[in-house]
C-alpha positions as a Markdown table, in Angstrom:
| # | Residue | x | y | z |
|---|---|---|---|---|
| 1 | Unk | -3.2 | 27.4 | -2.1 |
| 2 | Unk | -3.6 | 26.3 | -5.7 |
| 3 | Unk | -6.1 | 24.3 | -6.5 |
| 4 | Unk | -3.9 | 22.3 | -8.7 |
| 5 | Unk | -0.4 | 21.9 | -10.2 |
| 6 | Unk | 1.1 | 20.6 | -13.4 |
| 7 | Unk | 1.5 | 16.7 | -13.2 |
| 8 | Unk | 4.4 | 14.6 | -13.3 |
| 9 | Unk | 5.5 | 11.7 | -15.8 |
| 10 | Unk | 3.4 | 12.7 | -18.7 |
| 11 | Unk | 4.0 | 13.3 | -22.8 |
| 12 | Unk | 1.4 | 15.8 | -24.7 |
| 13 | Unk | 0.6 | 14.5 | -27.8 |
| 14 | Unk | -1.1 | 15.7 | -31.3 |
| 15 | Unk | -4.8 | 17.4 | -30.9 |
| 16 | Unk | -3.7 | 18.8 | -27.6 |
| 17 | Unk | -3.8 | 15.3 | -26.1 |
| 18 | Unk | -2.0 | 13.9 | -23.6 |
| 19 | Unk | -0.4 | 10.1 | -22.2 |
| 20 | Unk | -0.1 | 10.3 | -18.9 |
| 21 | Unk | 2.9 | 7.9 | -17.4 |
| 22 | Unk | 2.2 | 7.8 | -13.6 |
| 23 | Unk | 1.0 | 4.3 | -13.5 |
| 24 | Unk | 0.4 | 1.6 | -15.6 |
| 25 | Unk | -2.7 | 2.3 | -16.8 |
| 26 | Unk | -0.7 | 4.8 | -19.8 |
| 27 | Unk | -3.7 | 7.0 | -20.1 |
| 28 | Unk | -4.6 | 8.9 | -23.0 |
| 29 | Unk | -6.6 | 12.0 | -22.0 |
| 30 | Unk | -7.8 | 14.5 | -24.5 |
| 31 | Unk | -8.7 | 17.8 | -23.9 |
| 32 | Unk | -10.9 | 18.6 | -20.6 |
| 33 | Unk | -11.0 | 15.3 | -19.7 |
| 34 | Unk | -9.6 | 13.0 | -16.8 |
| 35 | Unk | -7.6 | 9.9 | -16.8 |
| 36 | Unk | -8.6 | 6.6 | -14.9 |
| 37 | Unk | -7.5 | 8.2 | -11.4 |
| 38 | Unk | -10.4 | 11.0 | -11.7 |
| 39 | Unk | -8.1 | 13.6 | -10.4 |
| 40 | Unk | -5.7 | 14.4 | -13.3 |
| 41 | Unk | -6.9 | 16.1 | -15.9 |
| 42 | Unk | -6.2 | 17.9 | -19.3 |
| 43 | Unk | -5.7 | 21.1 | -19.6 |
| 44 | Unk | -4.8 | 22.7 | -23.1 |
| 45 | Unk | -2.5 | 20.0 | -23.5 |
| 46 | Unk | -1.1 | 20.3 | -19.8 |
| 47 | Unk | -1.7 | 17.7 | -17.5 |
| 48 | Unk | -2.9 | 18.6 | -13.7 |
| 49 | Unk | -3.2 | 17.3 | -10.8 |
| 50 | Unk | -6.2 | 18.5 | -9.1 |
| 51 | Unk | -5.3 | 17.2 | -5.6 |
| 52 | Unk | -2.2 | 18.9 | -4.7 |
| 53 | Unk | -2.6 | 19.6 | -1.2 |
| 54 | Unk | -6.3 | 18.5 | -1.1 |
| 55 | Unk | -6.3 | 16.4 | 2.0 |
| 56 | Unk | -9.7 | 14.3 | 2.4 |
| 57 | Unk | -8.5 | 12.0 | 5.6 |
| 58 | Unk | -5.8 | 12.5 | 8.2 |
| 59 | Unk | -5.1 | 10.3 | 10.9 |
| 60 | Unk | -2.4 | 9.1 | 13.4 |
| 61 | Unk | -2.2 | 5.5 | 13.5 |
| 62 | Unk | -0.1 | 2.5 | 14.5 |
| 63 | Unk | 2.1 | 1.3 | 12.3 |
| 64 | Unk | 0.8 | -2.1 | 12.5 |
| 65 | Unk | -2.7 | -1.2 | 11.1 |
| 66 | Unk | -0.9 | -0.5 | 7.1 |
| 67 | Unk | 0.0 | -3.1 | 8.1 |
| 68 | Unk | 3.7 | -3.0 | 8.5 |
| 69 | Unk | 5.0 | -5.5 | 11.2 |
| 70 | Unk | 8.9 | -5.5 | 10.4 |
| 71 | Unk | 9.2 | -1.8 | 10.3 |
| 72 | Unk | 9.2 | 0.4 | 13.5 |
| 73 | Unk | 6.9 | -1.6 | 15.4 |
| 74 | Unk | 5.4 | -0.4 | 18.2 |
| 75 | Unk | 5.8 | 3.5 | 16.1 |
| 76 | Unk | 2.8 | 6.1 | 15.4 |
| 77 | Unk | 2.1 | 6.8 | 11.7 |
| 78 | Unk | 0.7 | 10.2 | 10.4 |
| 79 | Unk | -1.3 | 9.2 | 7.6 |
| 80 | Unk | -2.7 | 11.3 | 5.1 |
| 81 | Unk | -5.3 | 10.8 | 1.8 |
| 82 | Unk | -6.6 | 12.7 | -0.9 |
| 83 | Unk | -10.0 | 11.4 | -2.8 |
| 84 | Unk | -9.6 | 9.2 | -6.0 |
| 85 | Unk | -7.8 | 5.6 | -6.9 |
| 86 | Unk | -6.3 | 4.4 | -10.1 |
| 87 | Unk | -8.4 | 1.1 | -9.3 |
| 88 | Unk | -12.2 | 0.6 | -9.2 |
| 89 | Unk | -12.3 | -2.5 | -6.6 |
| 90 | Unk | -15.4 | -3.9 | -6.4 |
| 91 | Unk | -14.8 | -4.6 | -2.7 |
| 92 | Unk | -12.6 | -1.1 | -1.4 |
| 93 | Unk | -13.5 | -0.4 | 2.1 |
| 94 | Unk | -12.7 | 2.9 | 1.3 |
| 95 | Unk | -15.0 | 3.3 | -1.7 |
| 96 | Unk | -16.3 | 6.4 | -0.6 |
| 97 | Unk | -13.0 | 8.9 | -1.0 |
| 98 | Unk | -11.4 | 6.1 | -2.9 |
| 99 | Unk | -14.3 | 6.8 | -5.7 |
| 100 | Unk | -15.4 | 10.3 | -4.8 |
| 101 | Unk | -14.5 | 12.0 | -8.1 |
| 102 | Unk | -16.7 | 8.9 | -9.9 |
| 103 | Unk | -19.7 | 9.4 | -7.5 |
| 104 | Unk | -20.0 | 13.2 | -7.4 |
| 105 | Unk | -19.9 | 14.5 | -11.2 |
| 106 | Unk | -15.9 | 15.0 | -10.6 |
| 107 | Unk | -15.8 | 17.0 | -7.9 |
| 108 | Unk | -12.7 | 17.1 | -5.5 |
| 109 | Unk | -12.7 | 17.0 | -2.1 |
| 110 | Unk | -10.5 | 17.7 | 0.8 |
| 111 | Unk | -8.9 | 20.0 | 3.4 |
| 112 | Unk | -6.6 | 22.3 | 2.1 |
| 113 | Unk | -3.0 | 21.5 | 3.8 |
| 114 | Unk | 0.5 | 22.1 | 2.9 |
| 115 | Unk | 3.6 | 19.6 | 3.2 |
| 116 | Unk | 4.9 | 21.6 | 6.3 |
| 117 | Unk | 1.4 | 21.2 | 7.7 |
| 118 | Unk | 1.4 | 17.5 | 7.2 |
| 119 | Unk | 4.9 | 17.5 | 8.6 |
| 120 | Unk | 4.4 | 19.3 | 11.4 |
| 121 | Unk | 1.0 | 17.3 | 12.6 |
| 122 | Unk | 4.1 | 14.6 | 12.0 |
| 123 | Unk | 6.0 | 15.9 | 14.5 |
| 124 | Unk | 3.3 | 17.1 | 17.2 |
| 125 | Unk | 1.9 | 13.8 | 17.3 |
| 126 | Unk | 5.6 | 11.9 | 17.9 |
| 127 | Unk | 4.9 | 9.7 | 14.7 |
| 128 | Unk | 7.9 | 8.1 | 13.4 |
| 129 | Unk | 6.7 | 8.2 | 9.8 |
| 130 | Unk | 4.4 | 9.8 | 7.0 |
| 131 | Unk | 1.8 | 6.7 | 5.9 |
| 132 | Unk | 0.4 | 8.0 | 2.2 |
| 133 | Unk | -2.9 | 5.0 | 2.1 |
| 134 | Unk | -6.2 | 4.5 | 2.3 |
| 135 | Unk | -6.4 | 5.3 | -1.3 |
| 136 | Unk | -3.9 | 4.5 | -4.2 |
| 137 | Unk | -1.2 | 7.1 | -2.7 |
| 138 | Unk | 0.7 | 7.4 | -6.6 |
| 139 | Unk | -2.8 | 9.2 | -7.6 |
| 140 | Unk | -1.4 | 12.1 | -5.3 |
| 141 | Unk | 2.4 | 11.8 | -6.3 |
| 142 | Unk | 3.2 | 15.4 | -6.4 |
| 143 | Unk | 2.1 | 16.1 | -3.0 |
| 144 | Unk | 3.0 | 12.8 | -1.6 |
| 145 | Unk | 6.9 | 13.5 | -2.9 |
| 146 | Unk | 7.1 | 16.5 | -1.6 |
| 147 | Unk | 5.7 | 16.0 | 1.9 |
| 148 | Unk | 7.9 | 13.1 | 1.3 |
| 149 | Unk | 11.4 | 15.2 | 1.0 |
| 150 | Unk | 10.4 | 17.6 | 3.9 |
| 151 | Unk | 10.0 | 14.4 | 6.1 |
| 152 | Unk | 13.7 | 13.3 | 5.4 |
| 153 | Unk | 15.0 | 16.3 | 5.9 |
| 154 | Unk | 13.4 | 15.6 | 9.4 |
| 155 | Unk | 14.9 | 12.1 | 9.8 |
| 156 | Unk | 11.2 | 10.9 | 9.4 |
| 157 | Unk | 10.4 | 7.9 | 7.2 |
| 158 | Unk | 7.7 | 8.0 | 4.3 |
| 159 | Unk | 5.5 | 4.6 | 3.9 |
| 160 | Unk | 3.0 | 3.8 | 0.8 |
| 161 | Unk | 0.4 | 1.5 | 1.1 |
| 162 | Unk | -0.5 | 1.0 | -2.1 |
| 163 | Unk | -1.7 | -1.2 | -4.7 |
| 164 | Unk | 1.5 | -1.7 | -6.5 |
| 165 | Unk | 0.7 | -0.4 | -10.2 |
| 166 | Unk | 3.0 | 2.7 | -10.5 |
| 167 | Unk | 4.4 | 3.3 | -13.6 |
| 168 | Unk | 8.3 | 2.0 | -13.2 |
| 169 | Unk | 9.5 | 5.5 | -13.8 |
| 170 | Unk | 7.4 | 6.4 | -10.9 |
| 171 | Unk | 8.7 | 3.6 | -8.9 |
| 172 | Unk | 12.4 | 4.8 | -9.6 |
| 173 | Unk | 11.5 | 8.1 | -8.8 |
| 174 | Unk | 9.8 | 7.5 | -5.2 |
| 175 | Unk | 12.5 | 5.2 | -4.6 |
| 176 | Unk | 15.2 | 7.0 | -2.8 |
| 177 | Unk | 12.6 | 9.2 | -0.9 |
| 178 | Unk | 10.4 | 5.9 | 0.5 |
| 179 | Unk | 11.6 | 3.6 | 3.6 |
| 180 | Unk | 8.7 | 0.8 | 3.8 |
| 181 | Unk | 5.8 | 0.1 | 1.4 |
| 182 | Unk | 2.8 | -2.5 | 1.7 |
| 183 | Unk | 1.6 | -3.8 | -1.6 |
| 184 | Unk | -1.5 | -5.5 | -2.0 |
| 185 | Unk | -1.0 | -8.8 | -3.9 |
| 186 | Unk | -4.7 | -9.0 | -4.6 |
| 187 | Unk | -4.5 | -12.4 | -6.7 |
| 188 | Unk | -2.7 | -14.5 | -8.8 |
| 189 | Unk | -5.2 | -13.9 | -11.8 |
| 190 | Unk | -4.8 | -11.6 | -14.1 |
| 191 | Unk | -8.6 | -12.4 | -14.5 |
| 192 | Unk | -9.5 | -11.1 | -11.1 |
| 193 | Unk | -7.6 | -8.1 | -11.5 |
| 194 | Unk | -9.7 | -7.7 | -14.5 |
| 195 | Unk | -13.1 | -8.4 | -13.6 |
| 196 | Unk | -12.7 | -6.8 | -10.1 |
| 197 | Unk | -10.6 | -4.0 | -10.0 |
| 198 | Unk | -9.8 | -2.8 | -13.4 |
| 199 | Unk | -6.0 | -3.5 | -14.1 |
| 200 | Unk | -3.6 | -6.5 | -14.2 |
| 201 | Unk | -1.7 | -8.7 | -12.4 |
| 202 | Unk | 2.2 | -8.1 | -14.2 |
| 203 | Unk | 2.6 | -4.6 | -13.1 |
| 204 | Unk | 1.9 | -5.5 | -9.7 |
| 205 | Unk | 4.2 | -8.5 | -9.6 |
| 206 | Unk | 6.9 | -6.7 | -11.3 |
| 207 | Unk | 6.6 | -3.6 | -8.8 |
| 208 | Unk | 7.2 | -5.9 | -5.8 |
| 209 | Unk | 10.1 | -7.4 | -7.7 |
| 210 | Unk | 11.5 | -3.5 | -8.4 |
| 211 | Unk | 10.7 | -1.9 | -5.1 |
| 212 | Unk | 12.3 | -4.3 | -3.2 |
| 213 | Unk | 15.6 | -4.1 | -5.6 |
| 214 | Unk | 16.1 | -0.2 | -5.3 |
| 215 | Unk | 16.1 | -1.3 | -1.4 |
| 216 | Unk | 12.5 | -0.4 | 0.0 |
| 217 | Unk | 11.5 | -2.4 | 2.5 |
| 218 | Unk | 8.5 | -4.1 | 1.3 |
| 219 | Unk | 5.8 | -6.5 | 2.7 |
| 220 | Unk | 3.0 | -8.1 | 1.0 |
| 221 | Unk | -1.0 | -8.3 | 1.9 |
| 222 | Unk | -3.6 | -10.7 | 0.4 |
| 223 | Unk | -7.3 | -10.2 | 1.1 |
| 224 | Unk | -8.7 | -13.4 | 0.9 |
| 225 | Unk | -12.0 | -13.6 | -0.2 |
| 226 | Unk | -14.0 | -16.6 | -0.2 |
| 227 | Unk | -14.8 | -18.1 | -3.4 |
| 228 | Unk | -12.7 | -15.5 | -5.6 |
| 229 | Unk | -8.8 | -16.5 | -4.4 |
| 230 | Unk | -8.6 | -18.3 | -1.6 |
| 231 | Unk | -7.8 | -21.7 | -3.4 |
| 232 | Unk | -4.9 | -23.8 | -2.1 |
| 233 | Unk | -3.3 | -23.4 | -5.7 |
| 234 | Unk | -3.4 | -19.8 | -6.1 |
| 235 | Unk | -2.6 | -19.4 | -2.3 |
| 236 | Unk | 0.8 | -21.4 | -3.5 |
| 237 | Unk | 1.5 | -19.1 | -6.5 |
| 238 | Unk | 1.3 | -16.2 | -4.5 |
| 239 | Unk | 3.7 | -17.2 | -1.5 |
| 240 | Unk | 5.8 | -19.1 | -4.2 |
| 241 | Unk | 6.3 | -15.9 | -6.1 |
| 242 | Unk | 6.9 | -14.0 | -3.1 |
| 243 | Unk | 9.8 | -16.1 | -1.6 |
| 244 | Unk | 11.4 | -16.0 | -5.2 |
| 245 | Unk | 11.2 | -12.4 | -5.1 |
| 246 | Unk | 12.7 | -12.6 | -1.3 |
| 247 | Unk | 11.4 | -15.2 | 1.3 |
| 248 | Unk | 12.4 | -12.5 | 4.2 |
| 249 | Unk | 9.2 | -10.8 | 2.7 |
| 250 | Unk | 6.4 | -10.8 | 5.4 |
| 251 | Unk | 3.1 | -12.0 | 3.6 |
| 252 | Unk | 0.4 | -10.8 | 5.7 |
| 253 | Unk | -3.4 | -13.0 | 4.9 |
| 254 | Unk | -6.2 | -10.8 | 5.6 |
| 255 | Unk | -9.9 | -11.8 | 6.2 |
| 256 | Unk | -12.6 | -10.1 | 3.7 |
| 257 | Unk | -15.6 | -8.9 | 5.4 |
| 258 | Unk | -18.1 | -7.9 | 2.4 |
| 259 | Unk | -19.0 | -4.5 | 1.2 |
| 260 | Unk | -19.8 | -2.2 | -1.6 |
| 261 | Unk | -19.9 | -3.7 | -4.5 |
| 262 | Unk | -18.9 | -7.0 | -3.2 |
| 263 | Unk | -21.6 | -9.0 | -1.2 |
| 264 | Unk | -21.9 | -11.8 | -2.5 |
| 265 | Unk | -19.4 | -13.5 | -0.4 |
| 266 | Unk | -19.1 | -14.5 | 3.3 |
| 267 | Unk | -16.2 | -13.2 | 5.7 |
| 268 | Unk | -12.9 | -15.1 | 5.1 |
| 269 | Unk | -13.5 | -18.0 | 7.7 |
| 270 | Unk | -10.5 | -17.9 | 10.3 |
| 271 | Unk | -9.6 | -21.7 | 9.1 |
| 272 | Unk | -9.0 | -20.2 | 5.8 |
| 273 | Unk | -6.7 | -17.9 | 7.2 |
| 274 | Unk | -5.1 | -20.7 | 8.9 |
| 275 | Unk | -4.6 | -22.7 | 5.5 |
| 276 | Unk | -2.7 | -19.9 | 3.8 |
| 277 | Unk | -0.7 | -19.2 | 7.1 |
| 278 | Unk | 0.6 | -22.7 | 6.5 |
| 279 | Unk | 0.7 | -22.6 | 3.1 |
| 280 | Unk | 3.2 | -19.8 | 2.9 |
| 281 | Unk | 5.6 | -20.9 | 5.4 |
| 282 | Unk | 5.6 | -24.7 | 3.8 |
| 283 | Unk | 6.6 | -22.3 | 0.8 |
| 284 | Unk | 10.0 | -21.0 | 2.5 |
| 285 | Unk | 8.3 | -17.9 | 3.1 |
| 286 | Unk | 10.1 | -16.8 | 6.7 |
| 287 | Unk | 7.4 | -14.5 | 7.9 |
| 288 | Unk | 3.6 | -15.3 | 7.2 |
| 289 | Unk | 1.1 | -12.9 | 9.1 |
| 290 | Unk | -2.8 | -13.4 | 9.5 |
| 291 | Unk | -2.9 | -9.7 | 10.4 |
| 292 | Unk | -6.6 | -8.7 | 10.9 |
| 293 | Unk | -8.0 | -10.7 | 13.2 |
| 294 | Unk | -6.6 | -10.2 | 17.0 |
| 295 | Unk | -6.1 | -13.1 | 19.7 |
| 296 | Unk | -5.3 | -15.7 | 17.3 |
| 297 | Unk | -1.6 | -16.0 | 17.7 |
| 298 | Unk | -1.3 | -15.1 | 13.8 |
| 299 | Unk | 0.0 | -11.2 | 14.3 |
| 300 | Unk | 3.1 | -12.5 | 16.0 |
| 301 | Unk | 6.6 | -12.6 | 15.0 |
| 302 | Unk | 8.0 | -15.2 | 15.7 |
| 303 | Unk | 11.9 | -16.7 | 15.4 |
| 304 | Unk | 12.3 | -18.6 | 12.1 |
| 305 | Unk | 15.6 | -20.2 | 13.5 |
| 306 | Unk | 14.1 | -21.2 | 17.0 |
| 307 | Unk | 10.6 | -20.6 | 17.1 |
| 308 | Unk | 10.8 | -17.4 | 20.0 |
| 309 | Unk | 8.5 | -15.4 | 19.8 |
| 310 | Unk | 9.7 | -12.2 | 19.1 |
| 311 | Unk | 6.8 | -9.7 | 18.7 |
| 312 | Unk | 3.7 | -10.4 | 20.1 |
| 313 | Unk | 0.7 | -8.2 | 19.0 |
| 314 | Unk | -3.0 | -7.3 | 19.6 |
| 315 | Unk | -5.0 | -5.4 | 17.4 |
| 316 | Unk | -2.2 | -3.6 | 16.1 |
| 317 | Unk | -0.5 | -3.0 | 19.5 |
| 318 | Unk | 2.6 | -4.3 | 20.4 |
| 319 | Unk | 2.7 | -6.1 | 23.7 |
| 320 | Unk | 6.2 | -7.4 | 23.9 |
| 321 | Unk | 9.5 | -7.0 | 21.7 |
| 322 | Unk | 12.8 | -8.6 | 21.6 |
| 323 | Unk | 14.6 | -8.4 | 19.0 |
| 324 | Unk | 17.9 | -6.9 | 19.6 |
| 325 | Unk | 19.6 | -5.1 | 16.8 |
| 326 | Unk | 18.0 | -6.9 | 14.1 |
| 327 | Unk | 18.2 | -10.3 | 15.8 |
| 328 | Unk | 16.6 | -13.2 | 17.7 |
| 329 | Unk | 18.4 | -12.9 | 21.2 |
| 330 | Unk | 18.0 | -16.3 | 21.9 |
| 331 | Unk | 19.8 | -18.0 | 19.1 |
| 332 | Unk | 21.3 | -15.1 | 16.6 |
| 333 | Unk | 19.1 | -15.4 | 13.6 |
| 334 | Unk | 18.9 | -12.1 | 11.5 |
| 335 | Unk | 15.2 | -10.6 | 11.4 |
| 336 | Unk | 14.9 | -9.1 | 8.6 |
| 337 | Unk | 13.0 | -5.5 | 8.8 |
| 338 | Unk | 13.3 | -1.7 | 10.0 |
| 339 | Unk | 14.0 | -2.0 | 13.4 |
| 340 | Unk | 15.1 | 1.2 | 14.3 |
């Protein structure tokens, strides 16, 4: 299998140079060197991807854990990752692929599979869908899209879970070949996304906003961290731009629990959790998750109309379901998701 291909969504440029257009970091790469991702890199004025089939991590998983509550629930997941991330968050759990290329003089890691491969491990293991995650999945476009096209032909759904700052030409291109996507609304501070993962906040916002207009279902995750965004005000920004966006959204609050670069902090206090629960749904929002931490009541789904619950989940395992062809059986109310 080749090592690597020729990249999509770039321009070359005088001196041999390249602009890479995957994301909205625009990179400018010159000769024999990489762009922010760590695994595209300049080539003689061709732009590679070094990670084509170059699978690091590979697991089956519940579609819960992305997580993804309004989309197939109850469903396996075969979820695939190459090394490298168009971010640098100072507090990835995944730091260790996510940064690999940084941390090891640029070398690339990974299993060498091919999209039939990935599909088939799809279909041995019943999953219902292809997850592309635990890393920025648009760093791996190429491979991604076409694993992606074998799955449809398959009837299998593709899901990102993914930091939202794809270029918009990439957005437009994944598209019509993705069914659900999870994007990580890390703040409402351009400042934070500054300081602590090395982008900004517009792309992001404006990626939920597009996503969800070329008809992917999309649901939202905040980590809140203590001390960085877990203000009442910002809380309110987020789940206000959210139910602008669409308040059928689900907005899922997660706790931080410190590591790598980011220990400074205490673990997101359940009460704080709590706080932005309420504070979405006081914001219209319809669906308002406190996803991470099991036996709370806050993974359910539950009627917005009538207050039945729904969907009643436990660490990412579905114990009971009722909706019935997208609606509450109780009273009618529409349920907004992927049911089936």
């Amino acid at each position: 299998m080749q090592d690597m291909q020729e990249a999509s969504f770039y321009s070359r440029e005088a001196n041999n140079r390249v602009r890479c257009g995957l994301c909205n970091h625009y990179c400018r790469i010159a000769e024999g060197r990489r762009g922010l991702c760590g695994v595209r890199e300049n080539r003689d004025g061709v732009l590679y991807t070094l990670v084509y089939g170059r699978v690091v991590a590979e697991n089956v998983d519940p579609i819960e854990k992305k997580p993804l509550f309004h989309f197939l629930p109850g469903s396996r997941s075969c979820s695939i990752s190459t090394v490298g991330c168009n971010f640098v968050c100072k507090h990835c759990q995944n730091y260790q692929i996510s940064q690999y290329p940084n941390t090891h003089q640029g070398a690339i890691e990974g299993r060498e599979l091919s999209p039939q491969q990935v599909l088939q491990t799809a279909v041995d293991t019943n999953c219902t869908s292809i997850s592309y995650t635990y890393v920025e999945p648009t760093i791996f476009y190429e491979f991604a899209r076409d694993c992606m096209e074998l799955a449809h032909q398959q009837s299998i759904a593709n899901v990102f879970v993914s930091n939202g700052y794809m270029s918009s030409e990439c957005t437009r291109a994944l598209a019509p070949r993705l069914d659900g996507i999870n994007i990580d609304l890390k703040s409402f501070s351009d400042d934070f996304y500054t300081t602590i993962c090395g982008a900004h906040l517009q792309p992001v916002l404006d990626n939920i906003l597009l996503m969800r207009e070329l008809g992917v279902w999309v649901e939202v995750t905040t980590l809140i961290i203590p001390g960085y965004n877990d203000s009442s005000e910002e809380l309110a920004q987020i789940a206000a731009f959210i139910h602008q966006v669409d308040p059928a959204i689900p907005w899922h609050v997660t706790a931080f629990y410190p590591t790598w670069k980011l220990t400074d902090s205490e673990p997101t206090p359940l009460s704080t959790l709590q706080r932005a629960r309420e504070i979405g749904l006081n914001q219209g929002l319809r669906f308002v998750y406190a996803s991470n931490i099991p036996g709370q009541g806050g993974e359910d789904t539950l009627c917005p109309g009538c207050g039945t619950k729904l969907v009643a989940r436990t660490g990412f395992r579905v114990t009971l379901n009722h909706i019935r062809n997208g609606q509450c059986p109780d009273c009618g109310e529409k349920i907004e998701g992927v049911w089936g």
